[in-house]
N, C-alpha and C positions, 0 to 999 in steps of 0.2 A: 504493500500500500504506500509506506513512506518513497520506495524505489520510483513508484510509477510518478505520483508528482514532482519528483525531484528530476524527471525530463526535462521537463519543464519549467523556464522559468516563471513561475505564478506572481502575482500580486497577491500581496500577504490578507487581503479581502477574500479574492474567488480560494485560494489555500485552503482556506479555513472553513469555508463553506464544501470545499469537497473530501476533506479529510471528518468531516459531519456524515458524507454522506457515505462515502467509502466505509466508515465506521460501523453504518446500520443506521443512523441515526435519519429522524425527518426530518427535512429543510421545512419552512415556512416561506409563506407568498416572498415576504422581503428579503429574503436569502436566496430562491427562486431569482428575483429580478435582478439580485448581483451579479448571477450568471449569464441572465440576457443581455444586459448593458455589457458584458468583457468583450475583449477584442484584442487581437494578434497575441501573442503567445497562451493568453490566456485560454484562447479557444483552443487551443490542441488540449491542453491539459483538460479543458471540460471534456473532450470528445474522448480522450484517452480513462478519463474516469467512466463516464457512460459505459463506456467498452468493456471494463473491469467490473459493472455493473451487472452489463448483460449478460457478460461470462458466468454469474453465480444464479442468476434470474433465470435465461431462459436458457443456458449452453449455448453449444457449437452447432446447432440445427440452425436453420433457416424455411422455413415452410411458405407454402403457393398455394393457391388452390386453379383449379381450372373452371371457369367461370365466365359466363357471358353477360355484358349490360344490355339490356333493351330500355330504352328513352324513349318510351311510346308517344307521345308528344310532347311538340314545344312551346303546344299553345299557352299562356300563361295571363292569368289576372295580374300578375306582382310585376313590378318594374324595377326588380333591384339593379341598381347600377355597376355593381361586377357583373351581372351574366349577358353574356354574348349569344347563349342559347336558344333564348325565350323569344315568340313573337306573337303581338297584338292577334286576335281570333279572326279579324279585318284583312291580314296582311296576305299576298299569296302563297308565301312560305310557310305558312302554319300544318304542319301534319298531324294525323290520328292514326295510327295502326288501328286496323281492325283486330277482334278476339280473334280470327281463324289466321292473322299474320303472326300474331302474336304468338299464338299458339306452335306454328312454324317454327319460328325462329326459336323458340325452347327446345324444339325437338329434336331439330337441329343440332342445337349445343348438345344435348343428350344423347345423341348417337356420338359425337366426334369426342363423348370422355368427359363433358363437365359433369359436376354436379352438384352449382348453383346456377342463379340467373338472378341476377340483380336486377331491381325493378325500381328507376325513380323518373319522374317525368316533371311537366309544367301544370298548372293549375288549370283548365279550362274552363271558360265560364259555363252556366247550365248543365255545371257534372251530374250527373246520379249518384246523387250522393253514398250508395251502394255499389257504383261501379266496382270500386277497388275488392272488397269483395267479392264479385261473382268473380272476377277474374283472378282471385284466388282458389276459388273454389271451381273454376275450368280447367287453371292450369292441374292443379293438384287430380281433378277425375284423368285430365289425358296424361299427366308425367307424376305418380304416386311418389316417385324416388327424388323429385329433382326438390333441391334445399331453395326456397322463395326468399333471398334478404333483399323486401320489399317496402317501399314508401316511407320516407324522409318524415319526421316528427313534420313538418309540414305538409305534409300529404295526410297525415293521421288527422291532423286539425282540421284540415277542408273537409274531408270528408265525414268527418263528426260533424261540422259545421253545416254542411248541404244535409245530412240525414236527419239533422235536429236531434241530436243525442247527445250523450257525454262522451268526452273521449275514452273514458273505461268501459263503456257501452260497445262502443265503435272498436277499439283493441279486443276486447271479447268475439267480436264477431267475427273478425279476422283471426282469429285465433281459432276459432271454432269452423273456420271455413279449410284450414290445411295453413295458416300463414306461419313461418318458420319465426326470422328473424327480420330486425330493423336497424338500418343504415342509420349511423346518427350524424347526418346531415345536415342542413340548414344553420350549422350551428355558424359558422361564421366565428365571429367575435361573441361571447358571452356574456355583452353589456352592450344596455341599452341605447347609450346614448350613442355608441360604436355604429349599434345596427340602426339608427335614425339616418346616421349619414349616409351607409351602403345600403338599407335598405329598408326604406321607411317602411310601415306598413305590414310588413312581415312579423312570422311568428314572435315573439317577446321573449325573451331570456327563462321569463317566470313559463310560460306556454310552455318551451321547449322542453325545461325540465322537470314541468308535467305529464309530456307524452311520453319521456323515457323512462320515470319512476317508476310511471304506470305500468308502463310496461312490463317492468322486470319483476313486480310486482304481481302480475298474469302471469310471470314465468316466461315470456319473452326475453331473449338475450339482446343486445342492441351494439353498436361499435360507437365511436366518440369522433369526435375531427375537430380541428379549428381552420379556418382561412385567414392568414396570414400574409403581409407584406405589400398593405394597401395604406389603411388611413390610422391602424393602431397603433399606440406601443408597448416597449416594452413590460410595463406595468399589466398590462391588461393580457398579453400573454401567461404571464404569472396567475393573476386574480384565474382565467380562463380553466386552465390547467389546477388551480386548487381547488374549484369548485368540482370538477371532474372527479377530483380525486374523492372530496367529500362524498359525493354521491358512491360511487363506487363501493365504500367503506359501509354504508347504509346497505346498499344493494346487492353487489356485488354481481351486477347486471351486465356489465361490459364487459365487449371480446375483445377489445383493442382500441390502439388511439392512434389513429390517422392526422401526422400534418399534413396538410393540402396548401401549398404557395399560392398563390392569385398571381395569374394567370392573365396579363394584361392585353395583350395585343386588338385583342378585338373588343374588349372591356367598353362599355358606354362611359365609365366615369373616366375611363382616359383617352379615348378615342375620341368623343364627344365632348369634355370637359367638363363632366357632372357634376364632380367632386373635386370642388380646392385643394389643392396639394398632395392628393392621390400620387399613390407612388406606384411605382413601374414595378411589381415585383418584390420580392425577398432579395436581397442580396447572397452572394456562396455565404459568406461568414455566418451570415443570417437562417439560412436552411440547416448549418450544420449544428447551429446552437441551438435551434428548435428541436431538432431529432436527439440532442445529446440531453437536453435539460429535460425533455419530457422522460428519457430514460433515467435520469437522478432525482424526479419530482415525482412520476407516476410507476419505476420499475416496480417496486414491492408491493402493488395493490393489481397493476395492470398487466406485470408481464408482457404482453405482445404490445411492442412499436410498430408501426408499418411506415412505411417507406413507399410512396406511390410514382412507381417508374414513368405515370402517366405525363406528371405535373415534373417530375424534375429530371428525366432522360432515363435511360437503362444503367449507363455508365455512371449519372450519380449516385442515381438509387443501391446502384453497387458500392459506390465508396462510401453509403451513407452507413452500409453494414458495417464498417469498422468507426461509427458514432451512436451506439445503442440501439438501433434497429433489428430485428429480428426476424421479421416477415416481409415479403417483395407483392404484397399483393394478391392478383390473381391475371388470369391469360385478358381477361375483358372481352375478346374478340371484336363486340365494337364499344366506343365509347365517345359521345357525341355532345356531353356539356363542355365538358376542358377542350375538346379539338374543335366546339365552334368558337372558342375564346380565343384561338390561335395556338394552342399546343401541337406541338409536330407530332405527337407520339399517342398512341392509345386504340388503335384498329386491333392490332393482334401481338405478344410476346407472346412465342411458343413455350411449351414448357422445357424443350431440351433446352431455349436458350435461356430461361430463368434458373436454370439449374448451371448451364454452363456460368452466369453472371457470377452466382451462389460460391460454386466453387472457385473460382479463378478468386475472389474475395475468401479463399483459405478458409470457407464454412461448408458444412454439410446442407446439402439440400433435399425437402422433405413435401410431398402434398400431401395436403391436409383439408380436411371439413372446412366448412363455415364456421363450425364451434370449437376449431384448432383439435381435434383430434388426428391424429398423425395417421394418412393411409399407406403410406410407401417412405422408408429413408431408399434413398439411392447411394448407397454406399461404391469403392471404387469398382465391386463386382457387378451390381447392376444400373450404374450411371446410364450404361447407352437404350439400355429401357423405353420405348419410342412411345409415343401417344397419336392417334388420330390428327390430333390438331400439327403434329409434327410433318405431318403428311400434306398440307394446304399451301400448294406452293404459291396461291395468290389471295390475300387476304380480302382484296374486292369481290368476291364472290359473296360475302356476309353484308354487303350494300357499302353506306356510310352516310355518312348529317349530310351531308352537299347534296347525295343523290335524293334522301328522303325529303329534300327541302322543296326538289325539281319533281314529283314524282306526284300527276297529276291522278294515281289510284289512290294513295295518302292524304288528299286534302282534307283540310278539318271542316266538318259539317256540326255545327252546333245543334245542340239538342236543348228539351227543359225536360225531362223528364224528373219523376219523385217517386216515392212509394214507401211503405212503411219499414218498418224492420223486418227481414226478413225468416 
């Protein structure tokens, strides 16, 4: 312990605070944000403790799962000023998957080896308010096996919202319909006044983390995120991340905590200038202090980091595994919020090459469930182990956002339909 910071030459501040944590001992918020504000040498040293972190946390595994997103539409009520996604129900861009596309595209992924499908879209106006439902309870009659980590604490609020129920009402139902797990998205910044500026109007701090309570609460498992490296700071990272933790410690609901950078290129609040002093981005120093401090802030309650290759390349997402991360995700095959934002990356990582990332980063690589149960280590005996999706030698075959945006059997036809509880 004393060898590893002694690399480094620290500031006798961030020292003290990781010879705290190295110890065993909990940091608090304001110890938390000494780490956020370090900078040059200091950061190796946070990264190099994360990593001594992870070693006792989670080992030398790395795990994947293989995994498709469907974005069934982009049609959206909310106008938050990060997403590049979403379009007005007016616009000619606006798409709907139908249930039998949908249905498709699961099935799909389920013959080629996944087994999940991730499910988060845009709000549209005149939902059914049970839509999300029945399309739980479709997918789940045609694909019994396939794991559903479906709809954004945002997506659970609409849709309570249009059924006229409570959101424990609403999580009951989909729970009762075959619904697995829930993305804990939306989450952005987890203060208020953060989310007035990115995005008025949107779920609430308080909202948010009453749909994941509740959840876990139903016996729903749920993941965590923050977006990062737009209008916050440091501080609010910190506060972000202890609230996380708090709940967890209650619940013990969460499978993982996902950073997510923001993603600026096609951003309204920077393309457009929605947002005063909107920044471009997380800086490197800034991604890797994010991925290290949530490893010395959340390792002993959360376990699994994830690292999303989507938002910061394959190549970083691999060096981020030697800054407390432990998990690379999943294959996605497609994914069409972050690459309408201008993300180069997120159609398809096969899993030979998420394993090949894994290992060339001197870690073992492993797929795993949705609930992190381990189905295969690929040890150096059976590394070359191939998967279906290894077989796809062109990833446009699974569509993409550009084509579904041009794709005049996809148009969104607004509906008002209602009905009771089913």
């Amino acid at each position: 312990m004393e060898g590893l910071l002694n690399l480094f030459p620290t500031t006798s501040a961030v020292r003290n605070v990781l010879e705290r944590a190295l110890s065993g001992d909990e940091i608090d918020a304001s110890e938390a944000l000494v780490l956020c504000r370090a900078t040059g040498d200091d950061v190796g040293a946070i990264a190099g403790a994360a990593d001594e972190l992870r070693a006792g946390q989670a080992g030398d595994v790395v795990t994947y799962v293989v995994n498709r997103n469907i974005n069934f539409t982009n049609v959206c009520i909310k106008h938050c000023t990060f997403c590049a996604f979403s379009r007005d129900h007016r616009e000619e861009e606006g798409y709907l998957l139908p249930t039998e596309e949908f249905v498709r595209r699961a099935r799909e992924a389920w013959e080629l080896g996944a087994t999940e499908v991730c499910i988060q879209a845009g709000l549209p106006p005149k939902l059914d308010g049970w839509y999300y439902v029945d399309l739980v309870r479709t997918l789940k009659k045609e694909l019994p096996g396939l794991h559903l980590h479906a709809f954004s604490p945002e997506e659970i609020l609409y849709g309570a919202t249009r059924a006229n129920v409570t959101i424990r009402t609403y999580l009951e139902a989909l729970r009762d319909a075959g619904h697995d797990t829930l993305p804990g998205t939306s989450a952005e910044i987890l203060d208020d006044a953060v989310r007035d500026v990115i995005s008025k109007g949107r779920i609430t701090t308080e909202q948010w983390v009453e749909v994941v309570t509740t959840a876990h609460e139903l016996g729903i498992r749920t993941t965590s995120t923050i977006m990062y490296g737009h209008v916050e700071t440091y501080d609010h990272w910190a506060r972000h991340m202890v609230l996380l933790r708090s709940i967890q410690k209650n619940t013990g609901g969460f499978t993982e905590f996902v950073p997510l950078s923001f993603v600026h290129h096609e951003a309204p609040m920077v393309r457009k200038g929605l947002v005063r002093d909107a920044r471009r981005g997380a800086t490197f120093e800034e991604v890797v202090k994010m991925h290290a401090v949530a490893r010395i802030l959340l390792g002993a309650t959360f376990r699994n980091i994830q690292v999303s290759w989507v938002k910061e390349g394959p190549e970083m997402a691999q060096r981020l595994l030697g800054c407390g991360a432990n998990d690379m995700g999943g294959t996605l095959i497609n994914e069409s919020i972050s690459t309408s934002a201008g993300a180069p990356h997120g159609q398809l990582l096969a899993p030979r090459e998420l394993r090949r990332l894994i290992r060339v980063a001197g870690r073992v690589p492993a797929e795993r469930t949705s609930l992190y149960a381990v189905r295969r280590v690929f040890d150096e005996e059976n590394d070359d182990a191939s998967s279906p999706l290894d077989a796809v030698a062109d990833a446009e075959r699974f569509g993409s956002y550009q084509k579904l945006v041009r794709a005049a059997e996809f148009r969104f036809q607004p509906s008002d339909k209602s009905r009771p509880l089913p």
